[in-house]
C-alpha positions in Angstrom: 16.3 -2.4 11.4 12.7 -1.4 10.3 12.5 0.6 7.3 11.5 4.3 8.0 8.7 4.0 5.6 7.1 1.2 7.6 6.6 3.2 10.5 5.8 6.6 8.5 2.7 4.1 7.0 1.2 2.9 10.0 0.9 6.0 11.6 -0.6 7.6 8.3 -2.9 5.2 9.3 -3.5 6.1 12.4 -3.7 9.9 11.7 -6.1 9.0 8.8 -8.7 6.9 11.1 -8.6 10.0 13.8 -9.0 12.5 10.6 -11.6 10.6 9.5 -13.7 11.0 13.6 -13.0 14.3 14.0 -15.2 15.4 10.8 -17.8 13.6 12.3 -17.1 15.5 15.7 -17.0 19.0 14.3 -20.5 18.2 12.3 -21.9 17.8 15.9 -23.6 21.1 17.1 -23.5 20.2 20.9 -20.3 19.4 22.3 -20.7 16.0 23.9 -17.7 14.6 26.0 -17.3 11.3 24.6 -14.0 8.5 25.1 -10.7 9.0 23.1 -11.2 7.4 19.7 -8.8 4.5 19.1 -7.7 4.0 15.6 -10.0 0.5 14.1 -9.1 -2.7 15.2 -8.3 -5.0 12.9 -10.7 -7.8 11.5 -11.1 -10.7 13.0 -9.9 -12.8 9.4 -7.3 -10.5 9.1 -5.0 -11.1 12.4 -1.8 -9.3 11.2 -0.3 -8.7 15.1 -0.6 -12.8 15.8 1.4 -13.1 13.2 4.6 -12.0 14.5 6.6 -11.5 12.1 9.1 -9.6 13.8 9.9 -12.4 16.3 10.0 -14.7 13.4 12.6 -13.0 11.8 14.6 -12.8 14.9 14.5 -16.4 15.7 15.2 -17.3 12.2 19.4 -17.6 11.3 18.3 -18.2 7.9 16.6 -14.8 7.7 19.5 -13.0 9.6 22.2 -13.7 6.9 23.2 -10.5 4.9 22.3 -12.3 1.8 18.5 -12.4 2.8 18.4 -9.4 3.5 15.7 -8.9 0.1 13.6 -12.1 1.5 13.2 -9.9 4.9 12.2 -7.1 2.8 9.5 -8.8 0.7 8.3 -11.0 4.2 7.6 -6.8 5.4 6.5 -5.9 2.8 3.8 -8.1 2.5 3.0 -7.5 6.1 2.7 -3.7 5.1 0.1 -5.0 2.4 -1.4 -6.8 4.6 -2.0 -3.9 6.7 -3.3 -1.5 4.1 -5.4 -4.4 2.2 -7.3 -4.9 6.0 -7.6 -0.8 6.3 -9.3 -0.5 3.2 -11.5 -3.4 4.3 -10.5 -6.1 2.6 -10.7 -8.7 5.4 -10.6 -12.1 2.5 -7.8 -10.4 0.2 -5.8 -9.8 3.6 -6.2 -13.2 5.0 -5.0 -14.6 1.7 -2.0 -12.1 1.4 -1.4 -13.4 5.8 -1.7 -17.3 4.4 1.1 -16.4 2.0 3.3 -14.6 4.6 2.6 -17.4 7.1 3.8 -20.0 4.4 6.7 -18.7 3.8 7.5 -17.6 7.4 7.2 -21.0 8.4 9.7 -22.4 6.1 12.3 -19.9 5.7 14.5 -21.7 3.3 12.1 -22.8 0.9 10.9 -18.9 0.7 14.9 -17.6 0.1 15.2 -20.3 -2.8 12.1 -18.7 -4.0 13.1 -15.6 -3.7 16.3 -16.3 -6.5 14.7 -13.9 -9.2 18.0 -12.0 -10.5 17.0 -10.8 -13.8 17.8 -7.6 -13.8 15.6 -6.1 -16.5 12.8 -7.6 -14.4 14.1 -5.5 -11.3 14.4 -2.3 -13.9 11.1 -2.6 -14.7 9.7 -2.8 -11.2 11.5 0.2 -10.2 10.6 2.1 -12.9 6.7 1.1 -12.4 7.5 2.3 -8.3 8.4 5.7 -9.4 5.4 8.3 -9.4 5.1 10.0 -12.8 4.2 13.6 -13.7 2.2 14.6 -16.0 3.8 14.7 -19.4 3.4 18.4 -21.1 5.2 19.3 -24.6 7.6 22.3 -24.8 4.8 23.9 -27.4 1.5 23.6 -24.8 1.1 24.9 -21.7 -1.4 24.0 -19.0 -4.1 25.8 -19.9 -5.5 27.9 -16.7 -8.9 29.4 -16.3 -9.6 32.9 -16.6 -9.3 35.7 -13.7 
């Protein structure tokens, strides 16, 4: 099963790239009637639909074990980065970042015995760093706000 965020990040994309037209609509002082807009195609470097990765997880009985489940998770999530990497316009990181996902994609096993990283301080750390952070503020100052 897809992860919920995977889904609510592609269509941020999407809503983003329509966002993004209709300022450009509303700055027009005639009304024209144009096309719907479609959200940007991806670059041609950065091909992250032929890549399938979906179908090769399905086909894959190494991938389908409970115990890779965290492989499956880091294959889709660099997918993900792949995706945000090629909105932003980073066609060469993105084909780099695809290269990667195709490498290990194509040799499942090699990619779970790669994946055997169990230190857990490690893990601690990288959950800690995933966590947004507020600002800090001591019990003595208070945010200073302007003036009425």
């Amino acid at each position: 099963m897809r992860p919920p965020f995977v889904l609510s990040g592609l269509l941020a994309l999407v809503l983003a790239g329509h966002a993004l037209t209709a300022g450009a609509k509303d700055a027009q002082q005639t009304p024209v009637q144009t096309a719907p807009v479609a959200p940007p195609a991806p670059s041609a470097t950065c091909d992250i639909v032929g890549l399938r990765l979906e179908d090769v997880i399905a086909k894959s009985p190494e991938l389908q074990r409970s115990a890779n489940e965290q492989t499956v998770r880091d294959l889709r999530t660099l997918r993900d980065a792949a995706v945000v990497l090629d909105a932003y316009r980073h066609p060469q990181v993105c084909a780099q970042v695809l290269a990667v996902l195709r490498g290990l994609a194509a040799n499942p096993e090699k990619a779970i015995d790669q994946s055997g990283d169990t230190d857990e301080e490690k893990a601690e750390a990288v959950e800690k760093a995933r966590t947004p952070k507020a600002p800090e503020t001591s019990p003595g100052k208070m945010p200073e706000t302007k003036a009425k």
